[in-house]
C-alpha positions in Angstrom: 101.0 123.8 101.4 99.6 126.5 99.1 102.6 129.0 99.8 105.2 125.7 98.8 102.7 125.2 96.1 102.8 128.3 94.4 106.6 128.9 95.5 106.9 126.0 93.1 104.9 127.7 90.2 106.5 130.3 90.3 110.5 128.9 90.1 108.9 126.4 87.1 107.7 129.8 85.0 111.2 131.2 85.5 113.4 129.4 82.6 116.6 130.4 84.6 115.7 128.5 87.3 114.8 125.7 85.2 117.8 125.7 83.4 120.2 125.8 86.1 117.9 123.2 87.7 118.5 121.0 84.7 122.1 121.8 84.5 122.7 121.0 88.0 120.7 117.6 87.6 122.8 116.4 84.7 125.9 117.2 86.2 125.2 114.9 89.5 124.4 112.1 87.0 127.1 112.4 84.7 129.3 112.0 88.1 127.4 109.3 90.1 126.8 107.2 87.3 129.3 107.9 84.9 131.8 109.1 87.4 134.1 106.3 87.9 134.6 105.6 83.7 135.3 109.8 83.2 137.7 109.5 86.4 140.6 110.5 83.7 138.8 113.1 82.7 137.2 114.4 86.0 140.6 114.7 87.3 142.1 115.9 84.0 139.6 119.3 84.2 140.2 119.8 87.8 144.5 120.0 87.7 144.1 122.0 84.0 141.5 124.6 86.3 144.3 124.9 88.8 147.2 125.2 86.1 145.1 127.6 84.5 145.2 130.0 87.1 149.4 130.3 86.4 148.4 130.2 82.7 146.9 133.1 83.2 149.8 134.9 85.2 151.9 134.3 82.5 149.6 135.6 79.6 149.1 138.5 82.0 153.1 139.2 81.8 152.4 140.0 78.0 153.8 136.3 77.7 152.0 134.2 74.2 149.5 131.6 75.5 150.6 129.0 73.8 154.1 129.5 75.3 152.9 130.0 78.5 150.6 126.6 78.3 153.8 124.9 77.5 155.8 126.4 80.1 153.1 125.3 82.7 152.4 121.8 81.2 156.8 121.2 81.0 156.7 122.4 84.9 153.7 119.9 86.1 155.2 117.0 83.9 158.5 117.8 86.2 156.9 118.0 89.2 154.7 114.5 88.7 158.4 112.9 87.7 159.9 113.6 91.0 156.7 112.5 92.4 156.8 109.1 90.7 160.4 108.6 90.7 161.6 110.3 93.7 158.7 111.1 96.3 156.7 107.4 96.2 159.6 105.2 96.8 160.4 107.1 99.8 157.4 106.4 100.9 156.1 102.8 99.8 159.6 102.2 101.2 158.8 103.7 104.8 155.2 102.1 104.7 156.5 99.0 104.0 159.0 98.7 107.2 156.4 100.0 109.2 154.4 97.3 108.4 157.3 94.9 108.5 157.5 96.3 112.5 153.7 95.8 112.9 154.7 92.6 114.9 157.1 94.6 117.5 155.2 97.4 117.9 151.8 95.0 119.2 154.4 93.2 121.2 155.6 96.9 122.9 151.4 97.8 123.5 151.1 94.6 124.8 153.5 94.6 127.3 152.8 98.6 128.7 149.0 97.6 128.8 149.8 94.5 130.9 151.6 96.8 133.7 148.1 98.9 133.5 146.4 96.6 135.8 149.7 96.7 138.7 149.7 100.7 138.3 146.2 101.9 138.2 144.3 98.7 139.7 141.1 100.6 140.7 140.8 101.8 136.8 142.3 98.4 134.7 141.8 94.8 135.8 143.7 92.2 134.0 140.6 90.9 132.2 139.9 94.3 130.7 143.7 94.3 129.5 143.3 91.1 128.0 140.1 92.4 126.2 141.7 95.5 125.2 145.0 93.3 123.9 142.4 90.5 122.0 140.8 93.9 120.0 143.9 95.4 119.0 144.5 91.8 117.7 141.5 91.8 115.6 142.0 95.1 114.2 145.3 94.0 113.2 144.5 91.5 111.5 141.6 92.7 109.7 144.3 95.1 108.5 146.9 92.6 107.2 143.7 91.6 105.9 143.1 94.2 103.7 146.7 94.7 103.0 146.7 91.2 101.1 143.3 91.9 99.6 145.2 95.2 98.3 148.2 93.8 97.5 146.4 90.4 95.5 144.7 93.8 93.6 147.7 95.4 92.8 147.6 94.0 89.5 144.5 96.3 88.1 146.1 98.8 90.2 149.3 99.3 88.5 146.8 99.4 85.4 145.1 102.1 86.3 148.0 103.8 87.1 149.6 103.7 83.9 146.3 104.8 82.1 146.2 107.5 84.7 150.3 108.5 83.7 149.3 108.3 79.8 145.9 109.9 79.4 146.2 112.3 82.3 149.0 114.4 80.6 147.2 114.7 77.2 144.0 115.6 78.7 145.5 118.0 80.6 147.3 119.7 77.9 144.7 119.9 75.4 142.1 121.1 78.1 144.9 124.1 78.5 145.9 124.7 74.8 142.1 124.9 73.9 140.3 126.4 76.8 138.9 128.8 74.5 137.5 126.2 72.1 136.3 124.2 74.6 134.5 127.1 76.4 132.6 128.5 73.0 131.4 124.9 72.0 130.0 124.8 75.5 128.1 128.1 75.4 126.9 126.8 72.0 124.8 124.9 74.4 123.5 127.6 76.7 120.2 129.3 76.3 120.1 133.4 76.2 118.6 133.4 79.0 120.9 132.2 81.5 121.2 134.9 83.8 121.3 133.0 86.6 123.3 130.5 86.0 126.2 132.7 84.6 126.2 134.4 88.0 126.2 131.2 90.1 129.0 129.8 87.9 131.0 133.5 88.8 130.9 133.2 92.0 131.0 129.7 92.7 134.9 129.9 89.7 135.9 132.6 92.2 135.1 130.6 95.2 136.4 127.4 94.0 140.0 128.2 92.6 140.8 129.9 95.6 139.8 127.6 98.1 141.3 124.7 95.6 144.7 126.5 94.9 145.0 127.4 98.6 144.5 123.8 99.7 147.2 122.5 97.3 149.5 125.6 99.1 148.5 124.4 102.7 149.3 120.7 102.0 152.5 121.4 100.6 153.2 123.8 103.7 152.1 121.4 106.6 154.1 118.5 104.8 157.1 120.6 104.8 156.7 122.1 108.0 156.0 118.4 109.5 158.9 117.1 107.5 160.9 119.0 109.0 160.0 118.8 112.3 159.8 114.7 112.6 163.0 115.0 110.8 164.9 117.1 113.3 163.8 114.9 116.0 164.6 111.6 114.0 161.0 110.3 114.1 160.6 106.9 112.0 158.9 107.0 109.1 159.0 111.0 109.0 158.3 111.1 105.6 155.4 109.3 105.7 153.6 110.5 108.7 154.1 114.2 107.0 152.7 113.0 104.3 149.6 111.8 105.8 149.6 115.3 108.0 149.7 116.9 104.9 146.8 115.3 103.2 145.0 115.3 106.3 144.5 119.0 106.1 142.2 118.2 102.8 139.4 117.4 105.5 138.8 119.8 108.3 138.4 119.0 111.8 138.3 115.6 111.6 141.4 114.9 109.8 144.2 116.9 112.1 142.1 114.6 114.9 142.4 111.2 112.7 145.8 112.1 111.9 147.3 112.9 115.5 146.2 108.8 116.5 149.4 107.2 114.0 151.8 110.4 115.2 151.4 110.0 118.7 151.7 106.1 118.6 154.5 106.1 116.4 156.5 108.4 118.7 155.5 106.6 121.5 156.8 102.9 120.7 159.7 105.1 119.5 160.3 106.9 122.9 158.0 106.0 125.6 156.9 108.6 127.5 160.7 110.6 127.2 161.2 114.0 126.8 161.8 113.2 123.3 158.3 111.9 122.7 157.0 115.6 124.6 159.3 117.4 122.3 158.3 116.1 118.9 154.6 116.7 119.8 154.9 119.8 121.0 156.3 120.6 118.0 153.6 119.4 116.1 150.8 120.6 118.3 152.4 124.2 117.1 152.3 123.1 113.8 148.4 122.1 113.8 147.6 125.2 116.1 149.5 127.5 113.4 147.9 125.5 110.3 144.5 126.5 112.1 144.9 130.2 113.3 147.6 131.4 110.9 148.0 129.8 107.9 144.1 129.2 107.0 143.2 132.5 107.3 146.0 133.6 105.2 145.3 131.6 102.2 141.8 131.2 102.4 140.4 135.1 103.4 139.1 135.6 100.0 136.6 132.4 100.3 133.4 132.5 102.2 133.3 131.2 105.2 131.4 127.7 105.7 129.9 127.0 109.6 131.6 124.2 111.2 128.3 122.0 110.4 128.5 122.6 107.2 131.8 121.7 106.2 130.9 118.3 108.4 128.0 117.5 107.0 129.1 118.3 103.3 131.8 116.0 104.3 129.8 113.0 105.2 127.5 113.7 102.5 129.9 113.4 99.3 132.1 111.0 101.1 129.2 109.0 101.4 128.1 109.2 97.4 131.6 109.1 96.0 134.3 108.4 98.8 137.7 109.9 98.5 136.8 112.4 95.5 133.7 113.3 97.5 135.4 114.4 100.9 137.8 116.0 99.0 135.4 118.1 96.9 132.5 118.4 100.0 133.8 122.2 100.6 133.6 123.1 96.9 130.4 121.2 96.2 128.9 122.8 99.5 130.1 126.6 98.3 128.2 125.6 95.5 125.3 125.1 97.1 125.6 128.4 99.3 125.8 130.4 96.1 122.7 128.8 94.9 121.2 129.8 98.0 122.5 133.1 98.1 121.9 134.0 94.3 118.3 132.1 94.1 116.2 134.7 95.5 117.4 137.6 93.4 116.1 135.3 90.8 112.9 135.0 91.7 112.0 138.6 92.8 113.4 140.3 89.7 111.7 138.0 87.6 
């Protein structure tokens, strides 16, 4: 206890530590308590960091900034039209027939579990069949369930869309046009003495925009390459199952694992066990085993690397403080913490 105790003594004398201790703290208020109300602006920092990075390109060509911010900002206001108006009917469109075919698809697992209990009667007995059938049941309704609880929400949802579609651009523009501003009223703030946390913050920017600009590259790759595949082979609801392929990519391990459950179902009420329904996961098995041993250590060699437990427990971690936006950012926020780690004893022995 006397070690910890003067361990502690020691970080408090240092007014680095204390600062980037106090920095830190603020910053996980601000977002658990005041998260949800700054959500425009949470998410309006985080796209302007990753246009930035192309900003920067540009100014690098000998290119103006302010043209270049204005050549970025016209090219993401493109690329969130075609979302909007091209990308999201597709697929509200597809999500909605595959809900529409909810019905026939329990019908089709209904009757292929019943012949279980004729094929493989020392495994399945008809009462476990009809157990199995009555909890598929359940968890399809408690589905349709939250579908209608979604759908009677809608209202506030296409709300917060459109403040999302109006605020979202002009955040996003003026945090490019005045990065500069911004950043020098910020440092106004910062003591002199904030060696520490200026290195922290270097390595953790470094860290951070690669693994966050690589990300965006691998989901775009994996939806296209999934696209593409399901496509070929005339899988239903192609564009939607890339889709969630795609995004699944934004949570390691257990996302390529979650995701393959809704692929291998839907190509097997489609097919049955055909050589079409071994072809199109074969193909997609390559993809996944490609996305994992190729394409990741391509895009991300410049990051450090996290240990499987880690990543996991970062995940479950900020999922389980702020959801969605927590899994998402559980890499970032845990390279965060590893350059904490890594920078905090340099601290204290050149102090």
């Amino acid at each position: 206890m006397e070690r910890i105790a003067n361990w502690f003594k020691r970080q408090i004398a240092n007014p680095q530590v204390v600062y980037l201790a106090v920095l830190l703290l603020l910053c996980f208020l601000i977002i658990t308590y005041a998260g949800q109300m700054l959500a425009p602006v949470l998410a309006g920092l985080v796209i302007a960091y990753l246009l930035d990075g192309l900003t920067g390109k540009l100014t690098g060509a000998k290119l103006p900034r302010p043209l270049a911010v204005w050549l970025v900002f016209c090219a993401f206001m493109l690329v969130v039209l075609l979302v909007v108006f091209v990308l999201l009917p597709i697929l509200y469109n597809q999500f909605s027939e595959m809900v529409r075919q909810i019905p026939a698809i329990l019908a089709s697992g209904q009757a292929a579990l019943m012949t279980l209990p004729e094929k493989y009667p020392e495994l399945f007995s008809v009462e476990q069949t009809h157990e199995i059938i009555d909890g598929m049941r359940a968890q399809l309704t408690a589905f349709g369930q939250t579908l209608l609880a979604s759908s009677l929400a809608s209202a506030a949802g296409i709300i917060t869309v459109l403040i999302y579609l109006i605020l979202l651009p002009i955040l996003i523009f003026f945090f490019l046009r005045d990065k500069e501003r911004i950043i020098a009223w910020f440092i106004g703030f910062v003591p002199q003495d904030s060696e520490l946390a200026t290195r922290v913050w270097g390595d953790v920017d470094l860290q951070i925009g690669n693994y966050i600009r690589g990300k965006v590259w691998e989901i775009l790759i994996v939806w296209s390459a999934s696209f593409a595949c399901f496509a070929y082979f005339d899988l239903q609801f192609s564009m939607l199952l890339a889709a969630v392929v795609g995004i699944s990519v934004l949570i390691p391990y257990v996302g390529a694992a979650v995701v393959t459950i809704p692929v291998t179902l839907i190509a097997w009420f489609q097919w049955g066990w055909s050589g079409d329904f071994i072809y199109v996961m074969t193909a997609y098995l390559i993809i996944q085993t490609l996305d994992g041993n190729l394409l990741v250590p391509l895009l991300f060699a410049e990051v450090v690397n996290l240990h499987p437990v880690a990543i996991i427990v970062a995940i479950l971690l900020c999922g389980g403080l702020w959801g969605v936006w927590g899994v998402f950012f559980a890499i970032p926020l845990a390279t965060l913490a590893q350059a904490i780690i890594v920078t905090w004893p340099k601290s204290s022995t050149s102090h």
